[in-house]
N, C-alpha and C positions, 0 to 999 in steps of 0.2 A: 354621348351620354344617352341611355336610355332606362327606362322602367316599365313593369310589368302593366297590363290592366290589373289586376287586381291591387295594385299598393298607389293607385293613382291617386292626386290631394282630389277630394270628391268639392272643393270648391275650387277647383281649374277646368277638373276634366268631366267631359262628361260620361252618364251610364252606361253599362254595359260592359264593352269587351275595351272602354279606349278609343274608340273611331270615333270622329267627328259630325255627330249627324246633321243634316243640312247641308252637307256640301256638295250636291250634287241632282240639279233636280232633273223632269223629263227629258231633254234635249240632251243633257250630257250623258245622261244614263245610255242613250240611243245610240249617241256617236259611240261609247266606250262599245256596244256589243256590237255594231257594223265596225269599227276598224278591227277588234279583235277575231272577224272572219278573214279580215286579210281582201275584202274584194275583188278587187285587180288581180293581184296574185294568185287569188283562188280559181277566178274564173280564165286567166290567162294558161298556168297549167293542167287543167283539166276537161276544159271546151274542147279541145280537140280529140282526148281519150273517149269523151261519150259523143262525140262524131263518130271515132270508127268502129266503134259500137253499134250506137242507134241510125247511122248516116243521118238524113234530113229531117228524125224523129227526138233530137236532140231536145227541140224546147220540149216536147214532151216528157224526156225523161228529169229535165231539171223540173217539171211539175209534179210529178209521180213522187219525186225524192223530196221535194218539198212537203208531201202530206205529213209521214209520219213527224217531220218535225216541226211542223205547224202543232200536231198533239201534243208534241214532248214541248214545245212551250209553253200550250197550258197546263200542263198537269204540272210546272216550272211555276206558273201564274198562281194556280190553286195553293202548293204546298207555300209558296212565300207570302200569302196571305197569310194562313195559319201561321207557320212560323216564319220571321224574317232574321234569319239567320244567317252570317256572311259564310259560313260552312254550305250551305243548300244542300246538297247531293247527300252530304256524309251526314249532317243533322238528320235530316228528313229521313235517308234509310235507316237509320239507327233506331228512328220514333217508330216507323211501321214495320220493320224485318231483327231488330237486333242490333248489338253493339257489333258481331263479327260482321255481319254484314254489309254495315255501315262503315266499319275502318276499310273492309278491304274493296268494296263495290265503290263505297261512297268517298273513300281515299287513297288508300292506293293505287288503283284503278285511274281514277279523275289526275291525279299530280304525276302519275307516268305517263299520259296522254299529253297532257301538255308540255313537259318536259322534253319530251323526245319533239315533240311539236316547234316549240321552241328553238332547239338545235337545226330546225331545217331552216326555218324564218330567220334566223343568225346568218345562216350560212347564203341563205338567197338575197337578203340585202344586201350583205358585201359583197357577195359575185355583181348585184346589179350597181353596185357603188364603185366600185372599182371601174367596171363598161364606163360610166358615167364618166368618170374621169381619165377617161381613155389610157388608161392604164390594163389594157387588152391582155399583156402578156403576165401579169400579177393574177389578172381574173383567173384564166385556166392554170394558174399553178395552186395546189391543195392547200397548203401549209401557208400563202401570203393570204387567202380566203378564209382559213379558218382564222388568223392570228386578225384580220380585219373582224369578223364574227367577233371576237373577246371584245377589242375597242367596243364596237355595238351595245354588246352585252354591259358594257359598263356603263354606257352612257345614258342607254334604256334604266336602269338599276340606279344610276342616280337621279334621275327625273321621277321612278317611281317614288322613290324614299321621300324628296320634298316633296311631297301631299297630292290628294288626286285630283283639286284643284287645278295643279300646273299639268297633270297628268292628260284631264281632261281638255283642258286649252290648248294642248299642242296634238290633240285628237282634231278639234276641229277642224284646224290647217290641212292635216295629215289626209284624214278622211276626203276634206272638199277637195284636195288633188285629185285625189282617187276616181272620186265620183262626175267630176269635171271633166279628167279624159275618157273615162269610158263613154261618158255621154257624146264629146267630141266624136271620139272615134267612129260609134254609132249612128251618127247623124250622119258623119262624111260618109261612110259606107253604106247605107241606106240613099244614098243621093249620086253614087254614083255613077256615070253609063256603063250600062250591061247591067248592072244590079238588080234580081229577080224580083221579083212582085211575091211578100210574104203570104205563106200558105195556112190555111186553115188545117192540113194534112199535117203539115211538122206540130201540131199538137196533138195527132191522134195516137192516145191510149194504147192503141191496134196494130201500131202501125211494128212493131219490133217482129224480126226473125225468128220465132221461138223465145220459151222461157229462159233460158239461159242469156241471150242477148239483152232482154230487160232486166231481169236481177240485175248484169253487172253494170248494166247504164244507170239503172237508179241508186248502186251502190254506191257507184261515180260520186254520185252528186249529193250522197250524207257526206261526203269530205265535202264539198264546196259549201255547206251548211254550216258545219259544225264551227261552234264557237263564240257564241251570240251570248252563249250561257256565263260568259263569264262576268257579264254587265248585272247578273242574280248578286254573283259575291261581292258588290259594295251596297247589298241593298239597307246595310245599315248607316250608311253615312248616304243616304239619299233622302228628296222632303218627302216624307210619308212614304216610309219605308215598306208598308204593307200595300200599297196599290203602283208606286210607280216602278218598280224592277217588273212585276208583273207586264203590266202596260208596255212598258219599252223592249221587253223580250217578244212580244208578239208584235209592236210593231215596226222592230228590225229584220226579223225572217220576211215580214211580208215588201217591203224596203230591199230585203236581198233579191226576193223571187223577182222584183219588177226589174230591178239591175241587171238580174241574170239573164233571163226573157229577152229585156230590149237586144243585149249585145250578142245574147246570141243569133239571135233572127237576122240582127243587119252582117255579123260575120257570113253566116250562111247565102243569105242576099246576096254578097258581095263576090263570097270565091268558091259558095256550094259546101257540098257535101264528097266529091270526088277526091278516091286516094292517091291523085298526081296533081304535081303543079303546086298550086297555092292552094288547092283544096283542100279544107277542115280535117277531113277524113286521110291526107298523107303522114305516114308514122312520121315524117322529118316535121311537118310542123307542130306534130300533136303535144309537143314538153312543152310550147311558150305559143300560143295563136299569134297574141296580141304582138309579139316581136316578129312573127313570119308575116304577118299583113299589114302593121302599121305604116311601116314605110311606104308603100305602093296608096295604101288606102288617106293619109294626111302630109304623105311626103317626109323626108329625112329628120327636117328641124321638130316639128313637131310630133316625128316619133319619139323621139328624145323624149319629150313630157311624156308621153308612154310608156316609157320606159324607166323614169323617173317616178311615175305611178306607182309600179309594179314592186320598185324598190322600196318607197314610204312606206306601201301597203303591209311588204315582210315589217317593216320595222316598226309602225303603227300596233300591227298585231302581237308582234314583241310585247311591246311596254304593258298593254292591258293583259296579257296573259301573267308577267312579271305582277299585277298589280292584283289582279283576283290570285295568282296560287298563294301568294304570301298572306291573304285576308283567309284562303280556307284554313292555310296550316294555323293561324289565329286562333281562328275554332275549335280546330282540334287541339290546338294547347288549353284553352279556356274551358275544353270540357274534360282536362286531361285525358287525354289520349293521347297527345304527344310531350315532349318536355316542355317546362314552364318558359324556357328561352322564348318558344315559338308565340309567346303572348308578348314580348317589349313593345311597347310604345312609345315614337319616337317624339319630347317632351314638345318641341315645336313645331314638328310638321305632322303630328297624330296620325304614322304610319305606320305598319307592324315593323317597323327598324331590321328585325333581326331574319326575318320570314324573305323579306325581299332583298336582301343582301343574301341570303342562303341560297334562294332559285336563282338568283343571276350567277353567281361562284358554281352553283350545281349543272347548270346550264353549258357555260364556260368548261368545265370541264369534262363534262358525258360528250360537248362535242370534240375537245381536244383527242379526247380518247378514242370517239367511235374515227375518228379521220386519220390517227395513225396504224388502225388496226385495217381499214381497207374504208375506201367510198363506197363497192359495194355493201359492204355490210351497213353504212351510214344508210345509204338509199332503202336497205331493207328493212332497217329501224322504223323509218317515218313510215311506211307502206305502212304498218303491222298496226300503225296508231288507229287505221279505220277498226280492226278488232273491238279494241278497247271504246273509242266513241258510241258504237252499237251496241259495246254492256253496258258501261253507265249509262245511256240514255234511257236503254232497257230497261234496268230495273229502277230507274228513278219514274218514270210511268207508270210501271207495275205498284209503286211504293203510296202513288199519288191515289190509284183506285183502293188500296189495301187500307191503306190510312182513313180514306173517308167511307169505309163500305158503308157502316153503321148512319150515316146521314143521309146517303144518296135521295131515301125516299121522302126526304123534303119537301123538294122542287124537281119541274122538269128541268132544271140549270143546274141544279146540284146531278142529277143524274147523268146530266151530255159530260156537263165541263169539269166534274170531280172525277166521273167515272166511267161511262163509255169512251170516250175521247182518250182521256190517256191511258186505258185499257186498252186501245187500240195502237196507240200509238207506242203503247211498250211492247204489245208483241210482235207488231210488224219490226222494231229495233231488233227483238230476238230471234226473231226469222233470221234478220239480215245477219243478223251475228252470227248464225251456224253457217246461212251462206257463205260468210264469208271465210267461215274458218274452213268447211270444205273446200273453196275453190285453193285457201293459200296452205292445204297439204302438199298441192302437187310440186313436183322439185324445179318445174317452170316457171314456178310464178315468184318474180323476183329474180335476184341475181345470185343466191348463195343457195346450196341445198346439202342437209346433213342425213348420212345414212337414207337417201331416198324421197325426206320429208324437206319440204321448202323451208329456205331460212326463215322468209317472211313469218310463215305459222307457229314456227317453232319461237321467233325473238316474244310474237303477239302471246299467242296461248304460255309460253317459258317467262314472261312477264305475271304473268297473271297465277301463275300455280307458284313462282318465289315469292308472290303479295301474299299467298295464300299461309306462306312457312312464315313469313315473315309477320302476319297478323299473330299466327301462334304465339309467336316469341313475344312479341308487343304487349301481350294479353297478361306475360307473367311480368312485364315493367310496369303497365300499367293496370292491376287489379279491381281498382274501383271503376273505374269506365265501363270494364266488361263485365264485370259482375251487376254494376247499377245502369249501364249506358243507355236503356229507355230513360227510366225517369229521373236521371241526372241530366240528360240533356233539356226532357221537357219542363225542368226546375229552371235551367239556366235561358231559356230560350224563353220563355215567361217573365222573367225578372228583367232578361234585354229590351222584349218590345216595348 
């Protein structure tokens, strides 16, 4: 049984959109945006790609990649002051750029990123679930993998539906695995014999082969970032909604960089930067580090917890991805822009019922679907999501200095922190977003290529031009949004805080 926010008994429920506010104060807010980076996970499949990139310039490039979205958190900080709207991205662009803008930069865009996003984090905790249960030969077959993914997907989707409460509780767990063995493993590998003495040089700026070699190292590491953002979309059911999603979005990226930093220096410490052997930089360990060294670096048994990290981590990130896209779609039914469905509230666990039940079945099956049609094309899907990460980042920056032009000359703090900062931090996204579409023309990059053009660019940029037919269409279902969508939002976004 459910009901909409708007027909809620206003002596049960409280205002708003229906979410429960106060459920969630500083510390939860933090754990939900560092599990929904996936830690372990993240830094386990990509530690080694910006090795054979930047060889022993690695922590440098996870610092470089860290600036622009140290900006794009605040300008994340600034706009959820002004409005704290569990929509973020799609509100906020709508208020400064437009309704079209807004549904498709601030929506469409944002819920196929994580979508397809999702479908990997499905698929990777059941490969590492199944390992776990030495069930080896189920792992490497597709169809026992993905049909484990669904189980996931359901269990993820029922945890989010009971409340963010339980949500967040079983973040904690999740996360202090996480964060436990990477630490473990960093310490034992930084104390090893032979283990080099860490360099001041593996941080240098300077140190990359040409421009080329840096772009794609620090492109690297906007996926190892991305996703902090989705601890914004319960900033209505958190205590003081207008400072602590701020607060906890900027002190989880800096929380990620320190995580990132330590484990990388003590892997490099330990087995180098060299493309033979166990070295960082060999294409056979660059898909998992933390599985090609664990073993050697903590021994067998306690690779296992390692490896059991890696897994929580996919499936940690799951649930909070589950639990912000259901809260955006929220939004956008509350501001109609989408159907009135996407607003139910669920009477006893005041969750969006029908929003998070929808992403987990949509999930469920974009990945049934991408895995009978080929694993290449699965593997090309996720690649393409860095596209997408670097537009919405981008223009929600761009959104945060446009928004506040008019005040900047206040203060010197409204100047950095409303406006050069994530002015900054939205066009370096936009950089990286033609970089990146450039480099994924070529019919090399990735595994599938059509008429000469890479599949990768074509699922990314072919994603993003049907958002764009598809906004059309949306605009003659829903007329009042797009004809009113500034100041129908900034009516409803007023009446919530």
């Amino acid at each position: 049984m459910t009901t909409t926010a708007r027909h809620q008994d206003p002596g049960t429920a409280p205002p708003g959109k229906g979410l429960r506010a106060g459920t969630v104060g500083l510390l939860g807010s933090v754990a939900l945006g560092l599990s929904s980076v996936a830690p372990a996970y993240s830094i386990a499949v990509t530690l080694g790609f910006v090795t054979v990139v930047a060889q022993t310039a690695a922590p440098a490039a996870l610092l470089l990649g860290f600036v622009p979205v140290l900006l794009t958190a605040y300008a994340f900080r600034e706009l959820n002051r002004e409005m704290p709207d569990c929509g973020t991205t799609f509100v906020w662009t709508t208020r400064a750029f437009g309704p079209f803008a807004g549904w498709l930069a601030g929506g469409w865009v944002v819920q196929c990123a994580t979508l397809i996003a999702m479908t990997a984090l499905a698929r990777v905790g059941a490969g590492y679930l199944l390992g776990l249960l030495g069930l080896d030969t189920l792992a490497g077959h597709s169809l026992a993998v993905t049909g484990t993914a669904v189980l996931l997907l359901a269990v993820v989707t029922l945890v989010a539906r009971r409340g963010l409460q339980l949500a967040a509780s079983v973040q904690y767990a999740l996360l202090g695995l996480q964060l436990l063995a990477l630490l473990a493993f960093g310490v034992a590998a930084l104390s090893r014999d032979g283990a080099a003495t860490p360099s001041l040089a593996w941080f240098d700026p300077f140190a990359f082969d040409g421009f080329g070699p840096f772009a794609e190292a620090v492109l690297l590491c906007l996926f190892i970032y991305w996703g902090w953002d989705a601890l914004i979309t319960v900033n209505e059911e958190t205590t003081d909604s207008t400072r602590t999603p701020g607060r906890a979005a900027v002190l989880s990226t800096v929380i990620l960089l320190a995580t990132y930093l330590f484990t990388a220096v003590a892997a490099i410490s330990y087995a180098g930067a060299g493309d033979t052997g166990s070295g960082l930089g060999n294409p056979d360990n660059a898909a998992d580090v933390l599985a090609a060294l664990a073993p050697s670096v903590l021994g067998e048994v306690l690779a296992k917890v390692v490896q059991l990290a890696v897994c929580v981590s996919a499936v940690s990130a799951l649930l909070t991805c589950t639990v912000g896209s259901s809260r955006s779609t929220l939004s956008m039914g509350a501001h109609q822009a989408l159907p009135r469905r996407f607003t139910r509230i669920h009477p006893r666990f005041g969750t969006p019922s029908f929003g998070t039940v929808f992403f987990g079945a949509a999930t469920a099956l974009l990945l049934t679907l991408l895995t009978l049609v080929s694993a290449d094309f699965l593997g090309d899907a996720i690649l393409s999501v860095g596209l997408l990460i670097a537009l919405y980042y981008g223009v929600t920056g761009l959104a945060c200095a446009w928004h506040f032009r008019r005040s900047l000359r206040g203060s010197v703090r409204d100047l950095m922190l409303k406006g050069l900062m994530p002015l900054a931090g939205g066009l370096m996204m936009i950089a990286a977003f033609a970089r990146t579409a450039y480099d994924m023309v070529d019919p090399s990059y990735g595994s599938t290529s059509f008429g000469g053009i890479g599949g990768v660019f074509l699922l990314g940029a072919g994603s993003i031009a049907l958002g764009a037919l598809v906004t059309l269409v949306v605009a003659i279902r829903f007329p009042r949004f797009f004809r009113e969508g500034r100041s129908a939002v900034a009516e409803l976004t007023v009446k919530d805080s």
